[in-house]
N, C-alpha and C positions, 0 to 999 in steps of 0.2 A: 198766305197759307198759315191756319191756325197763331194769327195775329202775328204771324212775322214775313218780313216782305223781300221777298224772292229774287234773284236778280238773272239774268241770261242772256251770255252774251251770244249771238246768233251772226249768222254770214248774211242772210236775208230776213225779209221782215215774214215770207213763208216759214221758215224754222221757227221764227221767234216766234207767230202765231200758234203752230203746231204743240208749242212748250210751254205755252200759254193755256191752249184747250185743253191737253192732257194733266193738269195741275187742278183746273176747274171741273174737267170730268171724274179725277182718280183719287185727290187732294193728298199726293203723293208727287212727290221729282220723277220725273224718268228715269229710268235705269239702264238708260244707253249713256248714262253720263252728263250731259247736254244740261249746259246752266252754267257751266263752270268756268273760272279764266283757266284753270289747270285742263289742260288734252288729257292729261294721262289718267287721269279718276279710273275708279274700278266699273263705272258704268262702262265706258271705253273699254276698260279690260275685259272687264264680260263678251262685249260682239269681237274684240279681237280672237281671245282662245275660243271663241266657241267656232270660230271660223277657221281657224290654225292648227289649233291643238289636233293632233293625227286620229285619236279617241276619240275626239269629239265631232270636230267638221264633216263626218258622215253620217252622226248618228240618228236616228229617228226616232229615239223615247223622248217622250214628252214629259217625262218625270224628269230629266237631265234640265230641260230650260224649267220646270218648275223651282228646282233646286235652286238655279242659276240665281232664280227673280228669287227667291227669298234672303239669299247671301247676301247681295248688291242691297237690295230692302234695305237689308236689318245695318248692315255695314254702313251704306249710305251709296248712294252710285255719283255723287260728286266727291266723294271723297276721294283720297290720295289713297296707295296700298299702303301708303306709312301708317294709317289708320286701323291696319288692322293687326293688333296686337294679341299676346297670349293672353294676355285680361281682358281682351275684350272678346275672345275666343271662349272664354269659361261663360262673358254672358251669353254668349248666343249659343252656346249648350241651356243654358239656364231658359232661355227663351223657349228653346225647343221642348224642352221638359214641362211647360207648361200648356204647351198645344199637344193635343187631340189629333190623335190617327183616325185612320176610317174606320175602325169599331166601334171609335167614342174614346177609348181608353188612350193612355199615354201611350208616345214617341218610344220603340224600343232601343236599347244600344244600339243593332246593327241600323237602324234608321238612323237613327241622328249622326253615325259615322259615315253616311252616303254624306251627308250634308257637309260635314266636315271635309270628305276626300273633295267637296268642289274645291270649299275655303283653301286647301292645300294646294289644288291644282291652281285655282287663277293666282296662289301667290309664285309658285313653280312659274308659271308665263310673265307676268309682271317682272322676275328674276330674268326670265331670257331674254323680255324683249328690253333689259337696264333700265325699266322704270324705277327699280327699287334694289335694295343689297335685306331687307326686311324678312327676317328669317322667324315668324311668331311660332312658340311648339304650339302644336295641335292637340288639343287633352281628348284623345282618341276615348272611345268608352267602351266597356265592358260587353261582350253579346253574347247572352245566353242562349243555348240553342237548346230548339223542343226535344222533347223525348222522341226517337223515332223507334217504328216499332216494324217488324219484319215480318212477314208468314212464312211461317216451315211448310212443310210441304202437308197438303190437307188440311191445313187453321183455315184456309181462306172458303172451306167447304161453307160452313157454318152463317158467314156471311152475305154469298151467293143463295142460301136454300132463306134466311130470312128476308133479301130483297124480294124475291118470290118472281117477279112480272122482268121478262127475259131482255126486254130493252133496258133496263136496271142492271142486269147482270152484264149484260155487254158494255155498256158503261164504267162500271166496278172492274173488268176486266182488261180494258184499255188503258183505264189510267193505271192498274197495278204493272200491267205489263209496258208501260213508256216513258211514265215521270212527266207525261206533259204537262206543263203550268193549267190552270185551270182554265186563262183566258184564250191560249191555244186548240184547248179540247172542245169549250163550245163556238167555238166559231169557223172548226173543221168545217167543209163543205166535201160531198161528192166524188168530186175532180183531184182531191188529195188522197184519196184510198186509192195506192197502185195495186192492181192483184196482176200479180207476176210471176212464174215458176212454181213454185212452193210456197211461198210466204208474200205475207202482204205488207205493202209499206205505205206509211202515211208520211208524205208530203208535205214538211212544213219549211214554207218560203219565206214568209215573215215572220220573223223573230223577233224578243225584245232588244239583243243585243246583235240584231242583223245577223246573226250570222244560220243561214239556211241549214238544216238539217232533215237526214229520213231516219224513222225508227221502224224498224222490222216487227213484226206480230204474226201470229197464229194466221192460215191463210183464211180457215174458215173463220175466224172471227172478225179477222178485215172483211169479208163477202156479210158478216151478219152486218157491222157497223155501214158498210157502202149503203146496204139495204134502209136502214136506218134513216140515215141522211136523206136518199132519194126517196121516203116517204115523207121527209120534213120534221122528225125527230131527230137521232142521235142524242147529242151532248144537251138538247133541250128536255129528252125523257129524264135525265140526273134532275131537272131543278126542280122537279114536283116531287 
C-alpha cells in the first residue's frame, strides 16, 4: 500500500482475505483495527464503544459512525490509544480546518468539537476498558453562534403578506411556531398531524437524537398543513 507492505495477522485465511480486498478496494487499513499483532488498537476501540458506550450503542445518526471513521482514519485504527496525543490532537484540528463542510466553506468551531467530543470519548472507553492511563487535553474550539432574531408580535405580518400563495404561509407558520429541524419538516407525512381537542399536534417519532417528541400548534393550522400533505405538498411547497 503506497509502496509499503502491509502485514495481518488473521485467525483464518477468510479474514486474511477480507483485509486483503478492503486494502485493494479502499487503499486504506480497516478501521475495525484488523492487521495488528496489538488487540487493543483504536480500530478495536471504535466497535467496542460504539457498541458499549450507553450514548452510543442505541444510537441511529449516521453522522455519529461518520465521525467515528474519520477519528480512527486520521489517528490510525492500528494504532495503540497511546498514539493519541495533545499534539497530535492540534493536527487533527488543523486537518479539519482544512476540509469543506457541506456549503463548500470551512468546518465551524461547533463542528470540529463534535469530532473532538468522539476523540474524547473513545479515549474516556479505552480508560475504562484499562487499555490505557493516556489522558491527551482536547484543545476544544471556540463556537460562534448566529445571530438569532425574534418576532414581536405583528413583525411576522410583513413576511406572511410578502410570501403571498398560502401553502408558503403555512409553511412559514409551522416552522415559527415548532423549531422543527428542517429535515423533520420536510418529510412530515399525513399520519403525524394529530387533530385532537383544540389543538393540533405533530408526531415526531424519529428524531436525530432518538428521542421522540409532539409539538402542539394552532388547531386550524395543523387541519390547513394535514391538507397539504394529503394533497402531496406540505413541506415540499417551502422548496420552490
Amino acid at each position: 500500500m503506497n509502496g509499503t507492505k502491509r502485514r495481518c495477522r488473521a485467525n483464518t485465511k477468510k479474514d486474511a482475505d477480507a483485509w486483503e480486498t478492503y486494502i485493494d478496494r479502499f487503499g486504506v487499513l480497516p478501521t475495525d483495527g484488523t492487521g495488528s499483532s496489538n488487540p487493543n488498537t483504536l480500530g478495536a476501540l471504535k466497535v467496542r464503544a460504539r457498541s458499549e458506550r450507553a450514548d452510543w450503542k442505541a444510537s441511529r445518526d449516521p453522522s455519529l459512525d461518520q465521525r467515528l471513521e474519520e477519528v480512527v482514519s486520521f489517528f490510525g485504527p492500528t494504532s495503540a490509544p497511546e498514539k493519541v496525543t495533545s499534539t497530535r490532537a492540534l493536527d487533527f484540528v488543523k486537518h479539519l480546518e482544512n476540509r469543506k463542510g457541506r456549503s463548500g466553506g470551512p468546518l465551524s468551531g461547533k463542528t470540529i468539537n463534535r469530532y473532538l467530543a468522539v476523540v474524547s470519548a473513545l479515549m474516556d472507553h479505552a480508560r475504562f476498558l484499562g487499555w490505557t492511563k493516556n489522558t491527551p487535553a482536547i484543545p476544544w474550539q471556540n463556537e460562534t453562534k448566529g445571530r438569532l432574531l425574534y418576532f414581536k408580535d405583528g413583525q411576522d405580518q410583513p413576511v406572511l403578506e410578502a410570501l403571498g400563495a398560502r401553502p408558503l404561509q403555512v409553511c412559514f407558520e409551522i416552522l415559527a411556531a415548532s423549531a422543527m429541524r428542517p429535515t423533520e419538516f420536510f418529510t412530515l407525512t399525513p399520519d403525524q398531524i394529530d387533530i385532537r381537542n383544540d389543538w393540533a399536534w405533530i408526531r415526531l417519532w424519529k428524531t436525530k437524537n432518538d428521542d421522540a417528541r409532539s409539538i402542539p400548534v394552532d388547531i386550524e393550522l395543523g387541519r390547513e398543513l394535514r391538507a397539504l400533505l394529503e394533497a402531496g405538498e406540505g413541506g415540499c411547497a417551502c422548496r420552490g
